[in-house]
C-alpha positions in Angstrom: 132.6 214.5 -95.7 131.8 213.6 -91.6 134.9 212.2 -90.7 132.4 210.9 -87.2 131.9 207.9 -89.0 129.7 205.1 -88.1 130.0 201.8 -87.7 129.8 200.7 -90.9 131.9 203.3 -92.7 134.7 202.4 -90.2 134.2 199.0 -91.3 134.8 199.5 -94.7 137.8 201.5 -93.8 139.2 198.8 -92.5 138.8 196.5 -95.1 140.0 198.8 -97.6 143.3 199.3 -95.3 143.5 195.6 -95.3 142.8 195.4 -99.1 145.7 198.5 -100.1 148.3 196.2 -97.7 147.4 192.6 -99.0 147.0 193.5 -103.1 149.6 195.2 -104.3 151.0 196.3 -107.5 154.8 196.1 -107.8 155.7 198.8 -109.5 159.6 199.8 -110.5 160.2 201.9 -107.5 161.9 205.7 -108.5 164.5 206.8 -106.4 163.2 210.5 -106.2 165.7 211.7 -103.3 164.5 215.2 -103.7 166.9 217.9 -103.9 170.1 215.9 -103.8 172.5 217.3 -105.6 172.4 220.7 -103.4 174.9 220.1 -100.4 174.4 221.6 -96.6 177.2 221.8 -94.0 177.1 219.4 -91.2 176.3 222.7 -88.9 173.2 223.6 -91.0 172.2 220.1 -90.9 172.5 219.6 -87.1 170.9 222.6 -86.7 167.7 221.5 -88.4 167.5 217.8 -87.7 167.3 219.2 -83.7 164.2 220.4 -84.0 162.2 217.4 -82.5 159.5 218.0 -79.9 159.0 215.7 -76.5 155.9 213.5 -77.1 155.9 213.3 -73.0 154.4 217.1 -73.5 152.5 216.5 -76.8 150.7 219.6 -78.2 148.9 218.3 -81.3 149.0 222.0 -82.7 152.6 222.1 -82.8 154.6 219.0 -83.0 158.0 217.0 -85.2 158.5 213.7 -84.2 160.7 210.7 -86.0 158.4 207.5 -86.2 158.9 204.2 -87.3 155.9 202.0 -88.8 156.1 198.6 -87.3 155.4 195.5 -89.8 152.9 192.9 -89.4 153.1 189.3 -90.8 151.7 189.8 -94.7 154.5 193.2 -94.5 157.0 190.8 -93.9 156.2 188.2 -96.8 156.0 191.0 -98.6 159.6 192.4 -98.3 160.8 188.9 -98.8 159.1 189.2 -101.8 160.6 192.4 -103.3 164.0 190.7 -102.5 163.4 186.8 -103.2 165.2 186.4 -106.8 168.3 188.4 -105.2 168.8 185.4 -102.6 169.1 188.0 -100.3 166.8 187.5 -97.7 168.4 187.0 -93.8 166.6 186.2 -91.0 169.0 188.0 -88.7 168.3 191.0 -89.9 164.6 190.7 -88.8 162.8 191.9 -85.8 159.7 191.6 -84.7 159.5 194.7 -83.3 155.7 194.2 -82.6 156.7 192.1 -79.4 159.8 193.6 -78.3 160.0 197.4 -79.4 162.8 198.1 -77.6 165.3 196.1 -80.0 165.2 198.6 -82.4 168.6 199.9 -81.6 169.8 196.2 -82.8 168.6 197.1 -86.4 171.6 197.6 -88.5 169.2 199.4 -90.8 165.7 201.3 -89.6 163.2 202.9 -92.0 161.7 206.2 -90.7 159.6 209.3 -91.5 159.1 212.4 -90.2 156.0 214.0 -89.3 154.9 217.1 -88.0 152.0 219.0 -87.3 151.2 219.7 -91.0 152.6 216.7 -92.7 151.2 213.2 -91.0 151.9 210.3 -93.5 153.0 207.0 -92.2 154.0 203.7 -93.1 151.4 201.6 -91.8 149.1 202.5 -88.8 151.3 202.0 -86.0 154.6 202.3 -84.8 157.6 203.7 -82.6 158.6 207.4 -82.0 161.9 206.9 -82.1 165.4 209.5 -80.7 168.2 209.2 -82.7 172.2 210.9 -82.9 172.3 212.9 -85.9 175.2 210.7 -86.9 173.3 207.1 -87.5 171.5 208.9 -90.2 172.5 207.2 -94.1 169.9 209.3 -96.1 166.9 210.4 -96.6 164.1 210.4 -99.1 160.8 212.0 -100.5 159.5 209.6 -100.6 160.1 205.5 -100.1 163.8 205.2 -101.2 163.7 201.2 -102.0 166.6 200.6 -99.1 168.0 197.2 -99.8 167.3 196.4 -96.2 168.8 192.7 -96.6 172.2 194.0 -97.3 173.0 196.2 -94.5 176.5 196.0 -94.9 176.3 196.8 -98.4 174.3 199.8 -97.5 176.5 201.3 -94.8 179.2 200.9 -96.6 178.2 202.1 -100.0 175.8 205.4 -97.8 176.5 208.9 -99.9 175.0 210.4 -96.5 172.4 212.6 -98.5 170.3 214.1 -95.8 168.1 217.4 -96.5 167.3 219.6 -93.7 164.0 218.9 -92.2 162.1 221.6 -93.8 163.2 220.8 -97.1 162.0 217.2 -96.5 158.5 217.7 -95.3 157.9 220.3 -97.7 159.5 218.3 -101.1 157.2 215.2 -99.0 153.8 217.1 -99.0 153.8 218.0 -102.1 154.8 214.6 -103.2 151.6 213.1 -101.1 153.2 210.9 -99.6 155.6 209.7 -96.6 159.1 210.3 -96.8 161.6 208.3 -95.3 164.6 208.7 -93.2 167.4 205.6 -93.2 169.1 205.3 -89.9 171.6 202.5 -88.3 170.5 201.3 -85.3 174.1 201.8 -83.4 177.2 203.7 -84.0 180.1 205.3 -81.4 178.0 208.4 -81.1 175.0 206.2 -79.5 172.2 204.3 -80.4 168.2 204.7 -81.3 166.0 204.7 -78.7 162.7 204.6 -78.6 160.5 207.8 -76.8 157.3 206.8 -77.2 154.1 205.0 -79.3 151.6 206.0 -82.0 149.1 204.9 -83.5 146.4 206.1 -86.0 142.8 206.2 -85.3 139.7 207.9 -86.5 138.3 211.1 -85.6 136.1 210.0 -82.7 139.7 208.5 -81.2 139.1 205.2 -81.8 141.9 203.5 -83.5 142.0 202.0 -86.9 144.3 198.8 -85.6 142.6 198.1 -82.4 145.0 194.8 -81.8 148.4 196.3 -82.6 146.6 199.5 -80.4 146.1 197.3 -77.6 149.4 195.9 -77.5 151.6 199.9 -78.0 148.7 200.7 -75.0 150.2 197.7 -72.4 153.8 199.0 -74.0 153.0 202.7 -73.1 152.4 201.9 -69.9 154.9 199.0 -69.2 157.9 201.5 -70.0 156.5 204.5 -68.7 156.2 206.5 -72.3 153.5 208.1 -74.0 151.3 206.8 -76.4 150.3 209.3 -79.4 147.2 209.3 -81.9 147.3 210.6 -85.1 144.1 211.5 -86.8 144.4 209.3 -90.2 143.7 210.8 -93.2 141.0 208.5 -95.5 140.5 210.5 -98.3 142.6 208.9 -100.7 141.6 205.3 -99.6 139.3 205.0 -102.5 141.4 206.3 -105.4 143.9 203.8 -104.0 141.4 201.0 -104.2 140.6 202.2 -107.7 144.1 201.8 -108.6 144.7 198.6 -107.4 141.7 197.1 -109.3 143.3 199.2 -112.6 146.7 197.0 -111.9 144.5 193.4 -111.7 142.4 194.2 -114.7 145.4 195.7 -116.8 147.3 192.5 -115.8 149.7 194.5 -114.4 152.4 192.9 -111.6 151.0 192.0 -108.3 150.7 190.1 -105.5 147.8 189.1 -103.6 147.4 188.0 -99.6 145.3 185.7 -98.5 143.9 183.2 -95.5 144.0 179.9 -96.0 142.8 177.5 -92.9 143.6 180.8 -90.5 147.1 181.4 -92.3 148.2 184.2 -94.4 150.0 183.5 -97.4 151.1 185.8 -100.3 150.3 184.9 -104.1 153.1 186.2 -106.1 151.0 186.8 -110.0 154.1 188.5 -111.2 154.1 187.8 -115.1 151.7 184.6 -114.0 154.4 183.1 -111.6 151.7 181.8 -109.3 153.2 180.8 -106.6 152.7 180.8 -102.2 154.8 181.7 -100.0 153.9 181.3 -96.3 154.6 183.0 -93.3 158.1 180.9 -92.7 158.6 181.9 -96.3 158.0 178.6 -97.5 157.0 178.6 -101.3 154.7 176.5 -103.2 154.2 176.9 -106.7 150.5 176.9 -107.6 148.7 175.5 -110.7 147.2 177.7 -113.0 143.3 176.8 -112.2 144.1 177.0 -108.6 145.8 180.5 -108.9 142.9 181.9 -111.0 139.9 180.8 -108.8 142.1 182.9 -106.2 142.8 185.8 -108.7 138.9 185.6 -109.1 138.0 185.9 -106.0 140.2 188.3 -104.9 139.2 190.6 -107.7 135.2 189.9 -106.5 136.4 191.4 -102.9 137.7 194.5 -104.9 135.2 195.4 -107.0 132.1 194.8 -104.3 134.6 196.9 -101.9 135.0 199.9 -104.4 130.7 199.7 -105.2 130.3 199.6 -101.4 132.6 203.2 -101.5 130.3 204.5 -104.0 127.3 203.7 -102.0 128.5 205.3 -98.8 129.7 208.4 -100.8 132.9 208.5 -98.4 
């Protein structure tokens, strides 16, 4: 494949990306925490989770930093979402870190990932580097753990603490294919999370895949005086994703569709055909059935000419 792709390869990148985070399929998530019923000693653990590099003297052949994907907008409707029949949902326990990245400490619960030289997978295409006590660490994960992030109370008190060294996570992570994640508290008496620095993922000319939320980590970088790192994203698995995704629609599956309606974005909920919207104050309006089709439809005609327009580039 020639990763130096043109203009309208990167394109259709894009809209893919856009695609995979707007329609998804919302699948029974399986809490694989990897090797948990070994136990380490807090010494062994220390001694592994102190491994991370300084992204002030980044070497991109031998780096292990903690990151932290920032959401955008459809992100957030879509957590709501996952978490809307529990009642649960709390706007106090929402930042929007995309404006002011340095309140990340006032999380009661963050979701992280490491990534290291040989293992780069991350939640979204943008986000925090983040320093952390070894201490404000709940658990970690091989893979997405399904936090219940709109109980943090719940979860800090009910935390089992099952961490695996660093190693053992990566490795378990890679050959899971897919990011893992680390659950931290923002604050506790042995200090707080701060963030270190900025990433973002571009392709491999440099140019980044979010150009927006690039811009606005580029004017943080420089505002606070901390680096700004690029990670070379991987696209190879884009188009078995989109594949996927058009299996779920076709199969009737559950999902959920994003869309823009008079310039605002809005998420369908087609779980078990409860059409309904719900807006980006998370607002919901329940849809009739014609209505929620002609949307279905149409979404389902972006897919399909999306996935033909993969096969015609040869990607």
């Amino acid at each position: 494949m020639n990763r130096f792709l043109d203009k309208t390869k990167k394109l259709l990148v894009r809209e893919t990306l856009a695609l995979l985070d707007v329609v998804c399929g919302l699948e029974k998530i399986s809490l694989d925490l990897g090797e948990n019923l070994q136990t380490y000693s807090n010494k062994e653990l220390n001694k592994s989770w102190n491994i991370f590099t300084n992204p002030k003297i980044h070497n991109k052949n031998n780096f292990c930093y903690l990151v932290h994907g920032l959401q955008n907008s459809i992100s957030r409707i879509k957590q709501f979402l996952f978490i809307y029949e529990k009642g649960g949902w709390n706007d106090a326990h929402y930042f929007n870190l995309l404006e002011n990245p340095l309140e990340i400490n006032k999380k009661k619960l963050i979701s992280a990932s490491v990534v290291n030289t040989s293992h780069i997978k991350t939640y979204g295409e943008l986000g925090l580097i983040i320093k952390s006590p070894f201490e404000n660490i709940l658990h970690t994960c091989i893979s997405d753990n399904g936090t219940d992030f709109t109980n943090p109370e719940g979860v800090l008190k009910n935390s089992q603490k099952i961490i695996l060294p660093i190693g053992n996570l990566i490795k378990q992570s890679c050959e899971n294919n897919s990011y893992n994640e680390v659950v931290l508290t923002g604050e506790t008496k042995n200090g707080k999370v701060e963030v270190v620095g900025f990433w973002i993922n571009t392709f491999e000319d440099g140019e980044p895949i979010d150009r927006d939320g690039a811009d606005k980590l580029s004017f943080f970088a420089k505002n606070y005086d901390l680096p700004l790192i690029k990670f070379v994203r991987n696209i190879d698995d884009l188009q078995d994703k989109l594949f996927k995704i058009l299996d779920n629609i076709k199969n009737k599956n559950y999902y959920s569709l994003a869309i823009n309606e008079s310039e605002k974005k809005l998420l369908m909920d087609c779980t078990a055909g409860n059409f309904r919207i719900i807006d980006e104050n998370l607002k919901e309006t329940k849809l009739d059935l014609e209505t929620a089709k002609e949307i279905e439809l149409r979404t389902l005609n972006l897919l399909e000419n999306l996935a033909n327009s993969w096969e015609k580039a040869l990607l």
